[in-house]
Every structure is written in structure tokens, then in C-alpha cells.
VOBA-1610 file (N, C-alpha, C; in pm, whole numbers, padded with zeros to 5 digits, always signed):
BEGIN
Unk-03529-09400+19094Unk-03413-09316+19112Unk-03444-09195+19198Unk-03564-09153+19203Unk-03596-08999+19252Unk-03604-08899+19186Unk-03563-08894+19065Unk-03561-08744+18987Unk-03741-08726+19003Unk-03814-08789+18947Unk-03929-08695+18924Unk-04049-08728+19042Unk-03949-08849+19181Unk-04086-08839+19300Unk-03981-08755+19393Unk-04076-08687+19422Unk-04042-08588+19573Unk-04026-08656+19676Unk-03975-08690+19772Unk-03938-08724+19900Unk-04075-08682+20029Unk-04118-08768+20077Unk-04227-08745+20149Unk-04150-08677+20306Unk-04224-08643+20363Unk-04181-08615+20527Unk-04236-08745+20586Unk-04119-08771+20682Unk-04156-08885+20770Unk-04246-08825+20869Unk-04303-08886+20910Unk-04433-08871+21066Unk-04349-08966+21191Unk-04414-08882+21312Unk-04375-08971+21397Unk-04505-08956+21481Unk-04569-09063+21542Unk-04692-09087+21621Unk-04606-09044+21794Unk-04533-08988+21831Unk-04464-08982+21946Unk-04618-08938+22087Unk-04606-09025+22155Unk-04678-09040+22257Unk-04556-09017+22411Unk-04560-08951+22441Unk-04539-08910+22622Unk-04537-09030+22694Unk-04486-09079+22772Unk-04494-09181+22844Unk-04619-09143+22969Unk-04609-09026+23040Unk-04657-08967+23160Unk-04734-08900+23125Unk-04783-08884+23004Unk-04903-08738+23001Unk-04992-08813+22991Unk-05083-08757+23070Unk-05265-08744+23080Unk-05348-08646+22996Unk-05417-08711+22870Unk-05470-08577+22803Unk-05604-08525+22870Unk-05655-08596+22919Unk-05763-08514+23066Unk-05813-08382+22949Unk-05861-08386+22831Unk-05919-08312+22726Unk-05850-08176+22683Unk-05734-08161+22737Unk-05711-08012+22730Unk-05603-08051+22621Unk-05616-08134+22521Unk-05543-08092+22398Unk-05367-08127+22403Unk-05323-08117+22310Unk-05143-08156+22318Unk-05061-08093+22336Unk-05023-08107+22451Unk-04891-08023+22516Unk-04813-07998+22429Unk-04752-08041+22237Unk-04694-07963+22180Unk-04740-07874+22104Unk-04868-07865+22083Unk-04941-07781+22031Unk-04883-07602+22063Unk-04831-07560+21998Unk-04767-07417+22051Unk-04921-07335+21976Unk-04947-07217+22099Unk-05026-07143+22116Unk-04987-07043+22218Unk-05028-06911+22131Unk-05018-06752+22233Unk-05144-06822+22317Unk-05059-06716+22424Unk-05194-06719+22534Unk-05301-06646+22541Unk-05308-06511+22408Unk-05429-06438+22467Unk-05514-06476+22293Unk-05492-06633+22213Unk-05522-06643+22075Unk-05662-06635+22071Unk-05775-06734+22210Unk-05857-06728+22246Unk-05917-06595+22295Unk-05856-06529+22331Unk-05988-06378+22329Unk-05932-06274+22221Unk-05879-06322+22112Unk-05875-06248+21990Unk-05955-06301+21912Unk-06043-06227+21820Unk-06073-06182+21677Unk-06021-06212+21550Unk-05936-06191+21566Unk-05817-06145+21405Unk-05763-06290+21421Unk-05706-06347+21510Unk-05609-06430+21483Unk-05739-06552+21477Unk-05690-06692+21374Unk-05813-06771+21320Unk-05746-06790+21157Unk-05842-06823+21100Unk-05830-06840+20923Unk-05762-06734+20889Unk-05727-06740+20780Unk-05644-06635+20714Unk-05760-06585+20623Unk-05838-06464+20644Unk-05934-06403+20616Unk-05938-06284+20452Unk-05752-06254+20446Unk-05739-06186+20353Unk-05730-06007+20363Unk-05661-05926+20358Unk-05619-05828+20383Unk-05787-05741+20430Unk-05845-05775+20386Unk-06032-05720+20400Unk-06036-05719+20501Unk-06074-05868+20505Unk-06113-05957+20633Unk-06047-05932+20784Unk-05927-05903+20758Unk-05844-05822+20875Unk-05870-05734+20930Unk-05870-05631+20850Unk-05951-05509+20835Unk-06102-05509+20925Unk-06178-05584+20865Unk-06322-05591+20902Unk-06319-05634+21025Unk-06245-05757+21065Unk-06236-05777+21231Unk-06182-05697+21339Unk-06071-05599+21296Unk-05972-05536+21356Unk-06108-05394+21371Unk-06150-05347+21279Unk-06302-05292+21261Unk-06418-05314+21393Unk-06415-05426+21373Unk-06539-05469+21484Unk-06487-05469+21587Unk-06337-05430+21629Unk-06301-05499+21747Unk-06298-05312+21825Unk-06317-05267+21724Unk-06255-05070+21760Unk-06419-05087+21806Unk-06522-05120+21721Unk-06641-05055+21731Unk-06735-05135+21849Unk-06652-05187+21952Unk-06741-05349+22005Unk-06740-05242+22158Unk-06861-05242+22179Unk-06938-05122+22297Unk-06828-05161+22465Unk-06769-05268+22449Unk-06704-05286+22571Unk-06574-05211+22566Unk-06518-05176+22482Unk-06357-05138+22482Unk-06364-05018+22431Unk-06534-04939+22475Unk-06515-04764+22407Unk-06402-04743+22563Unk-06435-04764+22677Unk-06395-04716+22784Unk-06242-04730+22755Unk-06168-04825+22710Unk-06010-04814+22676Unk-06018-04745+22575Unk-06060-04759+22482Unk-06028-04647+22396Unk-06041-04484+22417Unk-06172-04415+22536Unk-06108-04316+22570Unk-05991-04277+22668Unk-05950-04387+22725Unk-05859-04392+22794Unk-05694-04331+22695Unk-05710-04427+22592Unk-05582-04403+22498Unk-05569-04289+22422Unk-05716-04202+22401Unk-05699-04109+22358Unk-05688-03976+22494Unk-05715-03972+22575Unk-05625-03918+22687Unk-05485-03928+22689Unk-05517-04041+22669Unk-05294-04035+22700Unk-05231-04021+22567Unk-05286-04033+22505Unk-05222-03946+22372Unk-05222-03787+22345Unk-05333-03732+22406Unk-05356-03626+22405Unk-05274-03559+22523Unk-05225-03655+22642Unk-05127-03580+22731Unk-05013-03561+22669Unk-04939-03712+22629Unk-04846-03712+22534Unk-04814-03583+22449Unk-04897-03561+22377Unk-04876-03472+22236Unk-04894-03327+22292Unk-04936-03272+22431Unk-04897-03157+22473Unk-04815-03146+22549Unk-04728-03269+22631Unk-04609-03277+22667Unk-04547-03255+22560Unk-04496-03289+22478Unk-04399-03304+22323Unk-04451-03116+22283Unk-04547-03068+22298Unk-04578-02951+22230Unk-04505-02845+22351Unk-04479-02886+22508Unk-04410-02803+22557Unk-04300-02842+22575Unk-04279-02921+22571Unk-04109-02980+22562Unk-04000-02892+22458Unk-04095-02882+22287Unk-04066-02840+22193Unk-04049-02670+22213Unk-04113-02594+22312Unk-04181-02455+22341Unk-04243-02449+22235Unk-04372-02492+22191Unk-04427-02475+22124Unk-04541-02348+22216Unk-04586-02266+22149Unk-04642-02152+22191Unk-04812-02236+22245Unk-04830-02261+22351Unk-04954-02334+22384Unk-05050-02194+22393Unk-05038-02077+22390Unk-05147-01989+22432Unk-05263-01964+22303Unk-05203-02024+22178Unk-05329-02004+22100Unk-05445-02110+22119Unk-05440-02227+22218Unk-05518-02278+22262Unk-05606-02204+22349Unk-05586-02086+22416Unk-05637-02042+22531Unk-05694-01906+22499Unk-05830-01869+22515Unk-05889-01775+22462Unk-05867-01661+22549Unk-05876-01572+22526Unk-05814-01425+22572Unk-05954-01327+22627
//
């Protein structure tokens, strides 16, 4: 009758008429394009584990140079916004 078996999912083996897999994997396979030079994205590691990669990825000697980059432009940012506001900029400036 069905009450107590669950209903399976059908499969379909669907093959392309014209595709060549020439090793590069299945054209329905959906994938970001930058999944391969990320870190984080992979197993599901657990709120830590996120953490710890997202971690290694701040502390990894190639991307200090963007990172002082971003803290420049944050730091332009936030004294644009401080004169925008008239915020009194001269207690920065020693007398």
C-alpha cells in the first residue's frame, strides 16, 4: 500500500549525445568559479573549522600585501565620514 515504505527518487543515467568528457568532469556539475582557490569552501568543517581556515587564510604571508591595502582604504574611508560629519580632526594633529 505505501503507508510505512517511503517512495524512492527515480535516477536517470542521462548521457549528452555530443559531449566529449576529454577528463574535465560533467558539464552539469554546478560549481563557483573561484571554489578551487578557496580554503573554506570543501567539507563542512563545523563552525571551528571555519573559523580556523578563514584564520589561516588572514594569516597566509601572501595576502599581508591586500590586507594592508584594505586597511588604507578603510582608514581613508573613516576620515572621509569623520569630515563629512565635521568632526573636529585637529586633535589628531599636535600643536
Amino acid at each position: 500500500m505505501g503507508i510505512l515504505k517511503t517512495r524512492k527518487n527515480k535516477k536517470f543515467d542521462y548521457q549528452p549525445r555530443y559531449f566529449d568528457d576529454k577528463g574535465e568532469g560533467s558539464p552539469f556539475q554546478i560549481e563557483h568559479k573561484f571554489d578551487k582557490f578557496r580554503s573554506t569552501v570543501g567539507p563542512n568543517n563545523g563552525l571551528k573549522g571555519k573559523f580556523v581556515n578563514a584564520w589561516d587564510d588572514i594569516r597566509d604571508p601572501s595576502s599581508r600585501a591586500t590586507n594592508k591595502i584594505i586597511l588604507v582604504v578603510i582608514a581613508v574611508l573613516v576620515l572621509f565620514f569623520l569630515y563629512i560629519i565635521e568632526f573636529d580632526l585637529s586633535i589628531f594633529l599636535s600643536k
